[in-house]
N, C-alpha and C positions, 0 to 999 in steps of 0.2 A: 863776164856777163852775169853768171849765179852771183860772185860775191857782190854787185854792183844791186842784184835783185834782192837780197839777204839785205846788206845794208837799207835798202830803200824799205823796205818792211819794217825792221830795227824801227830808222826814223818815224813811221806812221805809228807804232806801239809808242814809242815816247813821246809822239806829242800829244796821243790821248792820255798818258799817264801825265803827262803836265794840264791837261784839263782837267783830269780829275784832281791835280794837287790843289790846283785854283779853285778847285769849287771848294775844299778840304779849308784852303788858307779862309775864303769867303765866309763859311758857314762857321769857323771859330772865331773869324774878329767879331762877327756878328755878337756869339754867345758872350765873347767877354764886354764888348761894350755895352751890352744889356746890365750882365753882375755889375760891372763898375756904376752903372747907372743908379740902380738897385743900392749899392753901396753908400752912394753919395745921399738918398733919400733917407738911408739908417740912419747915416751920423747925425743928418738934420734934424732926424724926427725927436722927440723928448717924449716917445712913450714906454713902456717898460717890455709893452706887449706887441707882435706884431702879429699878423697873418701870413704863412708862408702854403704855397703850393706842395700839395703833396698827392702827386697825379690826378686825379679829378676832385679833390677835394682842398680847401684852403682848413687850416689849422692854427690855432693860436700855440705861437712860440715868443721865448724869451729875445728880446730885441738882440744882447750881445750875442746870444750864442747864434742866429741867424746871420748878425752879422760876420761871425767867423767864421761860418761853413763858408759863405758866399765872399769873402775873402780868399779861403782856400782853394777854391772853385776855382775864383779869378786867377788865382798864381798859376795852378794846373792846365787852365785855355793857355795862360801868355809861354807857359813853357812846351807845349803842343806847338802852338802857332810860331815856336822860334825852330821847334824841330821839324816841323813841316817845312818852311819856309829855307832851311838847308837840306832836303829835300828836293825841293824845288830849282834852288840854285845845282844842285847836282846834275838832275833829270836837264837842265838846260844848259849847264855843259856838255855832258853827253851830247846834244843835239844837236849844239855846234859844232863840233867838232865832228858827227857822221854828216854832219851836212856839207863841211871842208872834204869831208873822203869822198861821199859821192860827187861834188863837182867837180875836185881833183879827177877822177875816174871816167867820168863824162868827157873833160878836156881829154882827155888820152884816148879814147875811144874816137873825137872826133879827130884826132893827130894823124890816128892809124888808120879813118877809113879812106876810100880810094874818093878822088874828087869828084862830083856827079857832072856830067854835060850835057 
């Protein structure tokens, strides 16, 4: 019964740890497909100079070299968001499989009680 209650705990830590991985996955596709956005407007543009955000304040920078932080940026999200997302795939192994032990556990537990009348 402990190891039954132990497990059942386990499972409720991992599936908040898989909601927090989701919000994790969420809030980086979000940021790269802003950059890629962002990105796509560089190549368009034909100016030499652009405006880039530099916390509360915008600043004039050189169009390529903006464009290659925010390339670099982009590479940096998508190889987060690949590492998160095995991660994720982890934390939801885990889950299934303490979820096969508690109901494997459950079944034996209802094997072994005495039958009600």
């Amino acid at each position: 019964m402990a190891d039954l209650n132990k497990s059942i705990q386990e499972f409720e830590r991992g599936r908040a740890q898989l909601g927090a991985i989701e919000s994790q996955i969420q809030a980086i596709t979000l940021q790269s497909q802003v950059a890629e956005e962002a990105l796509k407007e560089l190549k368009d543009t034909k100016e030499k100079k652009v405006y880039k955000a530099v916390g509360n304040i915008l600043i004039l920078s050189d169009t390529k070299k903006v464009e290659k932080e925010l390339s670099d940026q982009k590479e940096t999200l998508d190889l987060r968001l690949k590492t998160v997302k095995k991660q994720e795939e982890a934390t939801l192994d885990k889950l299934n499989k303490l979820k096969a032990e508690i109901e494997a556990t459950q079944k034996e537990m209802q094997k072994g009680a005495p039958a009600k009348q």
